[in-house]
TIVO-2410 file (N, C-alpha, C; in nm, 3 decimals):
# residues 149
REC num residu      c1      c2      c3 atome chaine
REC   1      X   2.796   3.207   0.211     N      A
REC   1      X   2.665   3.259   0.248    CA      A
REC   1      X   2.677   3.322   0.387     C      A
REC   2      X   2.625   3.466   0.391     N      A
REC   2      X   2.598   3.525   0.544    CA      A
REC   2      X   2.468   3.451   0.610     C      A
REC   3      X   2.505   3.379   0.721     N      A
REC   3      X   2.398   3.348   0.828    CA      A
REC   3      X   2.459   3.429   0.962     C      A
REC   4      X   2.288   3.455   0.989     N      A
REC   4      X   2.301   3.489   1.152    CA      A
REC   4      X   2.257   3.377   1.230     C      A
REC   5      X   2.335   3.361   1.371     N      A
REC   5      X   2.293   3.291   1.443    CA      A
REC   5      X   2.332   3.343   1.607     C      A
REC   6      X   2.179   3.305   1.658     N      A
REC   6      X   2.124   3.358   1.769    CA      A
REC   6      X   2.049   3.199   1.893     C      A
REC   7      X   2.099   3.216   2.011     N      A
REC   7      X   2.027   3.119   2.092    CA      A
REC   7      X   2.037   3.168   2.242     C      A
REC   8      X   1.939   3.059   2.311     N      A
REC   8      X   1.971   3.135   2.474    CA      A
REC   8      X   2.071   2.991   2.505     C      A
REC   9      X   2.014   3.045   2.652     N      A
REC   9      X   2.125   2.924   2.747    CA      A
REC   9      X   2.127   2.799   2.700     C      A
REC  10      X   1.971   2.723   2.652     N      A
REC  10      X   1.955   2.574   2.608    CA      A
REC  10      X   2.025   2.529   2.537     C      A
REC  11      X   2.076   2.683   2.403     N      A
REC  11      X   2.089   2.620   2.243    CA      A
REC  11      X   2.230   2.676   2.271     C      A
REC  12      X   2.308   2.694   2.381     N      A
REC  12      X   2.472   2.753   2.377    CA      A
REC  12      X   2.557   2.644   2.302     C      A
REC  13      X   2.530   2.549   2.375     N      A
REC  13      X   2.639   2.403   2.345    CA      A
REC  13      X   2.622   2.389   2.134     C      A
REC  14      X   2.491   2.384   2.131     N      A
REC  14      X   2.461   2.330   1.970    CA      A
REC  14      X   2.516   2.431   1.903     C      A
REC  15      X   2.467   2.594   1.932     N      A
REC  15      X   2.519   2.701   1.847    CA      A
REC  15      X   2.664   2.679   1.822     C      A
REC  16      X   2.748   2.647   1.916     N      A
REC  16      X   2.879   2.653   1.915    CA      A
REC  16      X   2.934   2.554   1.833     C      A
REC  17      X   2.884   2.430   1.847     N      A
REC  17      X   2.902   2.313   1.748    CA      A
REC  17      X   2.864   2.357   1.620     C      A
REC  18      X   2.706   2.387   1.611     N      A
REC  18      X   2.684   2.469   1.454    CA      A
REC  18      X   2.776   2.547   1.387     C      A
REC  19      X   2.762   2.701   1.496     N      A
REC  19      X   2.887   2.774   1.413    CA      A
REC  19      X   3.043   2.719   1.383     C      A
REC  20      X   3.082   2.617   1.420     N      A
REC  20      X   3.189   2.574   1.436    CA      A
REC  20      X   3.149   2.482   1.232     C      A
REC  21      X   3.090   2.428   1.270     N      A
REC  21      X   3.056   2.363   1.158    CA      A
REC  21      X   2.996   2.437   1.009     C      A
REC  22      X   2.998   2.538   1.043     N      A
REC  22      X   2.907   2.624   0.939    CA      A
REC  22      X   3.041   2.684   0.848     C      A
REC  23      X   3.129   2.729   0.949     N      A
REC  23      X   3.239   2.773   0.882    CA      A
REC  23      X   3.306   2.671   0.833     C      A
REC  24      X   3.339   2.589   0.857     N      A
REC  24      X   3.411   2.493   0.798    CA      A
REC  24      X   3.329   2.475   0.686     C      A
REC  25      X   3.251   2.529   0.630     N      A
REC  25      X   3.171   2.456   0.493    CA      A
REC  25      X   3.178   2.613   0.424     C      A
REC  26      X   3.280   2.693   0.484     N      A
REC  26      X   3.308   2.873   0.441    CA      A
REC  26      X   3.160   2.928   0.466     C      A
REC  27      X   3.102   2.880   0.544     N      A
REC  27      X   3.003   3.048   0.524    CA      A
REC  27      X   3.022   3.160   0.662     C      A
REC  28      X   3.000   3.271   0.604     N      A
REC  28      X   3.001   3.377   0.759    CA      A
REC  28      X   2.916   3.294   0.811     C      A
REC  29      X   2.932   3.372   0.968     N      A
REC  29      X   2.821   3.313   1.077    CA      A
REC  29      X   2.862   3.470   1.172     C      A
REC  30      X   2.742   3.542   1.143     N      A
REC  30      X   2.751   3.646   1.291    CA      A
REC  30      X   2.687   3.618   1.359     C      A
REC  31      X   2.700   3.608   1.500     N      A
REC  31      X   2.708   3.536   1.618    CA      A
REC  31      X   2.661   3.700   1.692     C      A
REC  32      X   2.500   3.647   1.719     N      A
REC  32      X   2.417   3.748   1.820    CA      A
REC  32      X   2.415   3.678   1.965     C      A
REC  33      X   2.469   3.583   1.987     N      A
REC  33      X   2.515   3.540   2.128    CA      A
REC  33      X   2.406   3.452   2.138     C      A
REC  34      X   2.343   3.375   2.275     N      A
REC  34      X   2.419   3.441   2.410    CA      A
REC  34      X   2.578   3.366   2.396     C      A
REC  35      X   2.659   3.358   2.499     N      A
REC  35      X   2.781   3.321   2.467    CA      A
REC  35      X   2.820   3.213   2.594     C      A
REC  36      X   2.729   3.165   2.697     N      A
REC  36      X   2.760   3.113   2.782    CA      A
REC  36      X   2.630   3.051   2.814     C      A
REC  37      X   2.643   2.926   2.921     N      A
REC  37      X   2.513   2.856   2.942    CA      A
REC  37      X   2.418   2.912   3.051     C      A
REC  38      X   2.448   3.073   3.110     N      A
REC  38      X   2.408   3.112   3.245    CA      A
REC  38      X   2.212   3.140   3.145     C      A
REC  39      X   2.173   3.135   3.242     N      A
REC  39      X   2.041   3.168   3.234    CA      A
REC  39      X   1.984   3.343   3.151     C      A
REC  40      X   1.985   3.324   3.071     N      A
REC  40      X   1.926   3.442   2.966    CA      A
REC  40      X   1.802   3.464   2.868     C      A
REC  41      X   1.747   3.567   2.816     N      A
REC  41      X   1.603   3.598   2.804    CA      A
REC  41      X   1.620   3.557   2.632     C      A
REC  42      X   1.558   3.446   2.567     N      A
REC  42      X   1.600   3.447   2.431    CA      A
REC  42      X   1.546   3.540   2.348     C      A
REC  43      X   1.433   3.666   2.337     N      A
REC  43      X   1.402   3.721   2.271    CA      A
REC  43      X   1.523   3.832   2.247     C      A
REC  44      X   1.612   3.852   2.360     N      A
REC  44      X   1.727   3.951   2.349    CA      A
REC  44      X   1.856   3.891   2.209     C      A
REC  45      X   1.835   3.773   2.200     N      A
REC  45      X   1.955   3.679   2.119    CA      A
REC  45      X   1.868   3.698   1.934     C      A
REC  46      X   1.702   3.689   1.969     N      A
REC  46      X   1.625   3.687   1.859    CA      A
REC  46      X   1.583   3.794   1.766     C      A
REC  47      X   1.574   3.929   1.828     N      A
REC  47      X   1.556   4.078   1.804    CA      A
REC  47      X   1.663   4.050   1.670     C      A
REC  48      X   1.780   4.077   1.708     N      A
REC  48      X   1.922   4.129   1.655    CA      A
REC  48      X   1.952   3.986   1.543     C      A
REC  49      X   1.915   3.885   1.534     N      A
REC  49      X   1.917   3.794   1.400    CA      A
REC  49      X   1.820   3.849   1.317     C      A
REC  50      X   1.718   3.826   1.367     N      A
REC  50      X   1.573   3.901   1.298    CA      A
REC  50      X   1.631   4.014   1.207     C      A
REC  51      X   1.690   4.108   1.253     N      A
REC  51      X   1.714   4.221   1.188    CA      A
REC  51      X   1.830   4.231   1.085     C      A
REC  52      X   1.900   4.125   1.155     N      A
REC  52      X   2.022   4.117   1.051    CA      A
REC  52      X   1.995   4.040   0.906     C      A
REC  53      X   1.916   3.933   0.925     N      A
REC  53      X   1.858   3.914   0.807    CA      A
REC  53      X   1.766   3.934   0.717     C      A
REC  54      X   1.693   4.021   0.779     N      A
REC  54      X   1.620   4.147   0.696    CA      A
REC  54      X   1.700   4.247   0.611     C      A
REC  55      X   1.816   4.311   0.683     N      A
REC  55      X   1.882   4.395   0.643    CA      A
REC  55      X   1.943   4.320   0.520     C      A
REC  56      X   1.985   4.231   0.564     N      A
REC  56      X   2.108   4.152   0.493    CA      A
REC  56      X   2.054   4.066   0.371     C      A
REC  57      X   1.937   4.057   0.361     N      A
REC  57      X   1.851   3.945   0.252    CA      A
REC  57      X   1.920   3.798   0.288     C      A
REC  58      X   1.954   3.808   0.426     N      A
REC  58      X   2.057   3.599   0.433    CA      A
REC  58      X   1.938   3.544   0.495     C      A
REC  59      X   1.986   3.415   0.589     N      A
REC  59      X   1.888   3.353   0.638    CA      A
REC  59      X   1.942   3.355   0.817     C      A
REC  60      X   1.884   3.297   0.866     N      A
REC  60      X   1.932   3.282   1.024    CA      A
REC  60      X   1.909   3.124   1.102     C      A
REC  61      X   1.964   3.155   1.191     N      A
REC  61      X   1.938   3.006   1.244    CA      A
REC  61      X   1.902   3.046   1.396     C      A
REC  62      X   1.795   3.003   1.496     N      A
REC  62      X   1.802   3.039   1.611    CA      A
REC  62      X   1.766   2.927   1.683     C      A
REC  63      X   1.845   2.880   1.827     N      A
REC  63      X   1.793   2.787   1.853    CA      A
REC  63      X   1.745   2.787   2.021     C      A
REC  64      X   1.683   2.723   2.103     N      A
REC  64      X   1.653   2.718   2.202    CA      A
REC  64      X   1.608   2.601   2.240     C      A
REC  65      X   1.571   2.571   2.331     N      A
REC  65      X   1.539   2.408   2.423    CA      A
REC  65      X   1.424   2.383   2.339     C      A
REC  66      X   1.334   2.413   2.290     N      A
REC  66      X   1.163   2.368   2.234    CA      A
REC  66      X   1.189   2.418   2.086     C      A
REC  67      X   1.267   2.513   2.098     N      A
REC  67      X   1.252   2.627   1.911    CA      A
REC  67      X   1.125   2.736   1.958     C      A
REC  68      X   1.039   2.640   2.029     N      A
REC  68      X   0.922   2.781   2.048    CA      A
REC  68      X   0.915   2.959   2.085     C      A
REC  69      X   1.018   2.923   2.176     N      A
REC  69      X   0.997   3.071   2.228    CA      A
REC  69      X   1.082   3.157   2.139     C      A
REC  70      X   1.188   3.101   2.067     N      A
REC  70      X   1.245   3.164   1.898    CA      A
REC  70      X   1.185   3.170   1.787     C      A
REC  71      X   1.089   3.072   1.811     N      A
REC  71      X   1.012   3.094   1.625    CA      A
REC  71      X   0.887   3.228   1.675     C      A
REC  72      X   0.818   3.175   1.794     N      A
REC  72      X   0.739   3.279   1.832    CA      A
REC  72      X   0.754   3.435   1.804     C      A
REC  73      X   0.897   3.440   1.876     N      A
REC  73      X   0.969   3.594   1.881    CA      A
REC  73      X   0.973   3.615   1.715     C      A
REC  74      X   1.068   3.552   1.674     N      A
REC  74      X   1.119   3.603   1.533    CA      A
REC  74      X   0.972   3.591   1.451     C      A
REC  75      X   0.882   3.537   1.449     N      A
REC  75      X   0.770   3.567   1.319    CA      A
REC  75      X   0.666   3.678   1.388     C      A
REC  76      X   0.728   3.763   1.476     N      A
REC  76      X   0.623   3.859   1.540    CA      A
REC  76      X   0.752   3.962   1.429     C      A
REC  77      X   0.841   3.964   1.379     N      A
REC  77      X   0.943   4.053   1.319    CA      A
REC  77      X   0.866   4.058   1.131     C      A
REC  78      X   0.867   4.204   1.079     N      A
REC  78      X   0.850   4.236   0.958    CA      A
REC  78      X   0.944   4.161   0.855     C      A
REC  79      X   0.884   4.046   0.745     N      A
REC  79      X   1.018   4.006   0.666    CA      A
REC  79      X   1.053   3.849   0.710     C      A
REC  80      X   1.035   3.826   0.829     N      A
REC  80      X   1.098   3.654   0.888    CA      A
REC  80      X   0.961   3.610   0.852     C      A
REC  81      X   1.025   3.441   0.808     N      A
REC  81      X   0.900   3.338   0.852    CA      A
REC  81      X   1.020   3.200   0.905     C      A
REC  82      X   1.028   3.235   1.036     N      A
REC  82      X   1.059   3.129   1.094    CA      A
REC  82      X   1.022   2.978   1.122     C      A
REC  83      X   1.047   2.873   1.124     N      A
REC  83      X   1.012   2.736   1.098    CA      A
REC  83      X   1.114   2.642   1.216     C      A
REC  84      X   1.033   2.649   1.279     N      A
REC  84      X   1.063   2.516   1.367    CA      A
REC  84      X   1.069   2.399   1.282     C      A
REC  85      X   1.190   2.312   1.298     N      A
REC  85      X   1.267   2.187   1.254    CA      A
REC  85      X   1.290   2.083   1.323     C      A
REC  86      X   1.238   1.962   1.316     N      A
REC  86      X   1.318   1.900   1.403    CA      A
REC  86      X   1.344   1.764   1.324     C      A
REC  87      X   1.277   1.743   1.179     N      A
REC  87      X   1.349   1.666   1.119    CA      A
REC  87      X   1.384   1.710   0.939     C      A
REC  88      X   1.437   1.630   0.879     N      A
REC  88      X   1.512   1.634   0.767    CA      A
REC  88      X   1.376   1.730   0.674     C      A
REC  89      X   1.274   1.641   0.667     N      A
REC  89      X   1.195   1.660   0.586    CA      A
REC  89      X   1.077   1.798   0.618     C      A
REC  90      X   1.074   1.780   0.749     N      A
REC  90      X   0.999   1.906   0.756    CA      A
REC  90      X   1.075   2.045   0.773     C      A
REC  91      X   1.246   2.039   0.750     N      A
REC  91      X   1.368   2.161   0.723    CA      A
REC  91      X   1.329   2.136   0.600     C      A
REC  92      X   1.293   2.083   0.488     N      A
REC  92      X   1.294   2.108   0.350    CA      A
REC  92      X   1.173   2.115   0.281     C      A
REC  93      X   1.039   2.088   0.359     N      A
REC  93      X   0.915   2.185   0.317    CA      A
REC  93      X   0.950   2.302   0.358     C      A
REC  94      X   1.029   2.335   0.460     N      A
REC  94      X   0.993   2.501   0.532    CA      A
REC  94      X   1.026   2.569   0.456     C      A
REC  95      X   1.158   2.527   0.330     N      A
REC  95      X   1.224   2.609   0.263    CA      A
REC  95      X   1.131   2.601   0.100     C      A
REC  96      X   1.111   2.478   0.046     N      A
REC  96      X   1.038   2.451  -0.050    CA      A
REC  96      X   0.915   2.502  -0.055     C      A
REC  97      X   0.844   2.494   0.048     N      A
REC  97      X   0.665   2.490   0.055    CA      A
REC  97      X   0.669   2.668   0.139     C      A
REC  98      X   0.723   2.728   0.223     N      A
REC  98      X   0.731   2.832   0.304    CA      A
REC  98      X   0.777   2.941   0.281     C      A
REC  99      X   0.932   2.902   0.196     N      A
REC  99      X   0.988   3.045   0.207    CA      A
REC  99      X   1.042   3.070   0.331     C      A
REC 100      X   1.058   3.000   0.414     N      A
REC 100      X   1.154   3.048   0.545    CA      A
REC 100      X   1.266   3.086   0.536     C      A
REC 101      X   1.288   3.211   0.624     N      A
REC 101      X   1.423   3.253   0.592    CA      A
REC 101      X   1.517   3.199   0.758     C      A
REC 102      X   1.388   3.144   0.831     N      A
REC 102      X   1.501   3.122   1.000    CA      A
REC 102      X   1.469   2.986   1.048     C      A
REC 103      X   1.589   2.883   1.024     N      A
REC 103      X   1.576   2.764   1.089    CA      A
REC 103      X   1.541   2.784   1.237     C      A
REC 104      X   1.457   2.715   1.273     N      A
REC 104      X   1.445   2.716   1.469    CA      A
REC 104      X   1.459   2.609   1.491     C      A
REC 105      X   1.574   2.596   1.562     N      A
REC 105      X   1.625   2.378   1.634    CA      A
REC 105      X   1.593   2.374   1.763     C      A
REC 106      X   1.516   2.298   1.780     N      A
REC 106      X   1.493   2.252   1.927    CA      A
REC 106      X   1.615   2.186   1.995     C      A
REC 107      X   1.704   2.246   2.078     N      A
REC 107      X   1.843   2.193   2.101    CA      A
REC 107      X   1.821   2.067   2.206     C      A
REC 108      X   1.707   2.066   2.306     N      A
REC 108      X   1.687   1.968   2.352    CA      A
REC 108      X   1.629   1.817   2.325     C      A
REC 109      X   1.578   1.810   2.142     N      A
REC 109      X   1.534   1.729   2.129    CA      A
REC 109      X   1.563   1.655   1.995     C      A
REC 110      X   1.691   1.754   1.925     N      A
REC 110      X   1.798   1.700   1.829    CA      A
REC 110      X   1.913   1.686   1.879     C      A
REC 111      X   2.018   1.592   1.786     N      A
REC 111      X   2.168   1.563   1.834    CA      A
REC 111      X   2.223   1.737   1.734     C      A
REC 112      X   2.366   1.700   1.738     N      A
REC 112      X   2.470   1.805   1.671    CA      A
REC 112      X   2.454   1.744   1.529     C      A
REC 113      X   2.397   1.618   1.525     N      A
REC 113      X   2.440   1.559   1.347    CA      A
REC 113      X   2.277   1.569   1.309     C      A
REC 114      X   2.189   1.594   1.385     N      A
REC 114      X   2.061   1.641   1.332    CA      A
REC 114      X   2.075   1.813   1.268     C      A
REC 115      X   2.162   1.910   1.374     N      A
REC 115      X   2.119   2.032   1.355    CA      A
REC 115      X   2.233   2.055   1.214     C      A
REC 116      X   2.332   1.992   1.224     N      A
REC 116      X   2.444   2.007   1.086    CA      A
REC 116      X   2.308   1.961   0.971     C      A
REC 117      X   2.288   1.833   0.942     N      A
REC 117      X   2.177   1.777   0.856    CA      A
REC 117      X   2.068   1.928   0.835     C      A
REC 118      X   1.963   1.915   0.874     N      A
REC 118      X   1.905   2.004   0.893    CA      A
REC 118      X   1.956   2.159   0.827     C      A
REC 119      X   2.035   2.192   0.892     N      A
REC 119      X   2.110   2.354   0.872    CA      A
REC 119      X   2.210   2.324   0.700     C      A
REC 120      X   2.200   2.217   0.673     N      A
REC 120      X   2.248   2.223   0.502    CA      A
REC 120      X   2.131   2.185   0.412     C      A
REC 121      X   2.020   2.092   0.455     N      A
REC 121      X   1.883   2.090   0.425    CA      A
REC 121      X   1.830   2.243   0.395     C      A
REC 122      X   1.838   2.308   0.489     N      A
REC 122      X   1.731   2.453   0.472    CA      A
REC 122      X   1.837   2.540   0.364     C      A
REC 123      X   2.012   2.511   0.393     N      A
REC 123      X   2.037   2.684   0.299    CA      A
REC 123      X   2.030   2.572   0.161     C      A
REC 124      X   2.042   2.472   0.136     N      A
REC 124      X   2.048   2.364  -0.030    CA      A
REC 124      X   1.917   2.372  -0.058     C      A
REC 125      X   1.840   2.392   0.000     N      A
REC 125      X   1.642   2.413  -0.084    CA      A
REC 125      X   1.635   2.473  -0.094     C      A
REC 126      X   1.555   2.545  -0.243     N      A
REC 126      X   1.475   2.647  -0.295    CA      A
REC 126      X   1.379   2.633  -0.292     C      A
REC 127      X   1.339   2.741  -0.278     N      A
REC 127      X   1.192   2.827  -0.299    CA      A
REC 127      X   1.111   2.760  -0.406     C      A
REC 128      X   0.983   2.644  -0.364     N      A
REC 128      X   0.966   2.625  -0.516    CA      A
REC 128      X   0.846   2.723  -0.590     C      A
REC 129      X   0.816   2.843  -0.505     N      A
REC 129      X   0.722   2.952  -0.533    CA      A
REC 129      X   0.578   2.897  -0.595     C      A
REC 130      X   0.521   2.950  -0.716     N      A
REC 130      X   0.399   2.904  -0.776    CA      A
REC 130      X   0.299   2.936  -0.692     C      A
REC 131      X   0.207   2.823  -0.664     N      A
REC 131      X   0.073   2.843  -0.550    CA      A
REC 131      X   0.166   2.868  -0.409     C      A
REC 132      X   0.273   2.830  -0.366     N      A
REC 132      X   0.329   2.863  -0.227    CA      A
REC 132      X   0.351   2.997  -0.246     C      A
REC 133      X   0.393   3.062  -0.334     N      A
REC 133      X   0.411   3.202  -0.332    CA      A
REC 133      X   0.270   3.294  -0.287     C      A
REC 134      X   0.190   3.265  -0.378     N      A
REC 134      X   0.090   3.324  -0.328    CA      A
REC 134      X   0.018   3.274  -0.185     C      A
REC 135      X   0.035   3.178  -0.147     N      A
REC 135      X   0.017   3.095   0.029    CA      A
REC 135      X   0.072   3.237   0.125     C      A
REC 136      X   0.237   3.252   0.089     N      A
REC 136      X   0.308   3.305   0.135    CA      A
REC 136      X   0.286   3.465   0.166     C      A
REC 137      X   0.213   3.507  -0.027     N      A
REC 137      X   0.148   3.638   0.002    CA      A
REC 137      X   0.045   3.685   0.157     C      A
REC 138      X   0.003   3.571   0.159     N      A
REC 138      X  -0.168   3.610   0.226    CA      A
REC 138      X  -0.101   3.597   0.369     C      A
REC 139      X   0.023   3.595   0.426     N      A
REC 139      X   0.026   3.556   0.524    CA      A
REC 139      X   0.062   3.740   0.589     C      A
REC 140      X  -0.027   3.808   0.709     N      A
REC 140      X  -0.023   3.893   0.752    CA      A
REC 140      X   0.112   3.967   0.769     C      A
REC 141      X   0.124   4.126   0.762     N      A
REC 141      X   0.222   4.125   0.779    CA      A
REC 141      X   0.298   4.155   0.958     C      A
REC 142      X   0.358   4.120   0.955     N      A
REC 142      X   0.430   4.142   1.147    CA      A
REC 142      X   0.439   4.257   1.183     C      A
REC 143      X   0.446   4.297   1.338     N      A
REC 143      X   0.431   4.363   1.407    CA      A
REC 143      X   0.554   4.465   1.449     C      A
REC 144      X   0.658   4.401   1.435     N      A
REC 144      X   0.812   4.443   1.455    CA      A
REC 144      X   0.865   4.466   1.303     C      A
REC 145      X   0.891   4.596   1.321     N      A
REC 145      X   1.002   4.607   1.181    CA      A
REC 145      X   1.155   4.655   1.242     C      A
REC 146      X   1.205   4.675   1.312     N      A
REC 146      X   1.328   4.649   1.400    CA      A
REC 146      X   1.312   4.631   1.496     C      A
REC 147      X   1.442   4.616   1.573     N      A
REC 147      X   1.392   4.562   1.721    CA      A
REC 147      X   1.385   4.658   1.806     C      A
REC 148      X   1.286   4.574   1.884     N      A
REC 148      X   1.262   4.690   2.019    CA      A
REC 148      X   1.347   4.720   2.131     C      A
REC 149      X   1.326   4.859   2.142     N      A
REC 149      X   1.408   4.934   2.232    CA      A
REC 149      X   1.404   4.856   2.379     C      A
***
C-alpha cells in the first residue's frame, strides 16, 4: 500500500519510528518531511500529503504534538477527511463510520506501540458505507484543491 507521511518538529521522532515500521510490513511510505526536530510550520509538511493522496487514491498519516493543527490543515483540502486518533477504537470508527483517508497522531500523547497499533487499525478497516456513506455525502466540500502557492 502507498502511504504518505507528513509531520512537524513534535511528530519527527514518531514519523521516523512509523516509517521505519511501515516498511517493514512492505508498504511505500513517501516521506513529505519535516526531517529534523528544528522548529517548523506543519501546514508546509500537510499541503504536499494532502495532495499526494488525492492524486494517488492512498491514505496518509500526519502527525504533530496535539494532531490539531494537521487535521485542521488537511480537512480544509478537496477529497481528505482527516481524523484525529488517539486510541484503538476511535482509529477504527474513523475508518468504518467516516471514510477517513488521513490518520492524525497526537505524538505527544501516544507511545510508538500506540501509533504502530493505530496506523494498522486505520489501513485493516473498511468502509462500512450504507447510512455513513450518505453522512459522508452531506459533508461540505473543502476549500483547497491543491496546495497553496
Amino acid at each position: 500500500m502507498k502511504i504518505a507521511i507528513g509531520c512537524d518538529h513534535a511528530g519527527f521522532k514518531m514519523k521516523e519510528a512509523l516509517k521505519d515500521y511501515l516498511v517493514s510490513k512492505d508498504h511505500q511510505v513517501e516521506d513529505f518531511g519535516t526531517q529534523s526536530e528544528e522548529s517548523v510550520d506543519y501546514p508546509d509538511f500537510v499541503h504536499p500529503v494532502c495532495d499526494f493522496v488525492v492524486d494517488n487514491g492512498s491514505f496518509g498519516i500526519l502527525l504533530c504534538g496535539s494532531a490539531n493543527g494537521v487535521a485542521m490543515t488537511a480537512n480544509k483540502h478537496a477529497g481528505i477527511r482527516a481524523a484525529i486518533c488517539w486510541t484503538e477504537e476511535i482509529t477504527r470508527l474513523a475508518r468504518l463510520h467516516n471514510n477517513a483517508n488521513i490518520i492524525c497522531l497526537p505524538s505527544r500523547f501516544i507511545s510508538n506501540a500506540d501509533a504502530f497499533l493505530f496506523a494498522d487499525t486505520f489501513f485493516t478497516t473498511e468502509f462500512e458505507g450504507g447510512r455513513h456513506q450518505r453522512r459522508v455525502n452531506k459533508i461540505p466540500p473543502a476549500t483547497i484543491s491543491k496546495q497553496p502557492d
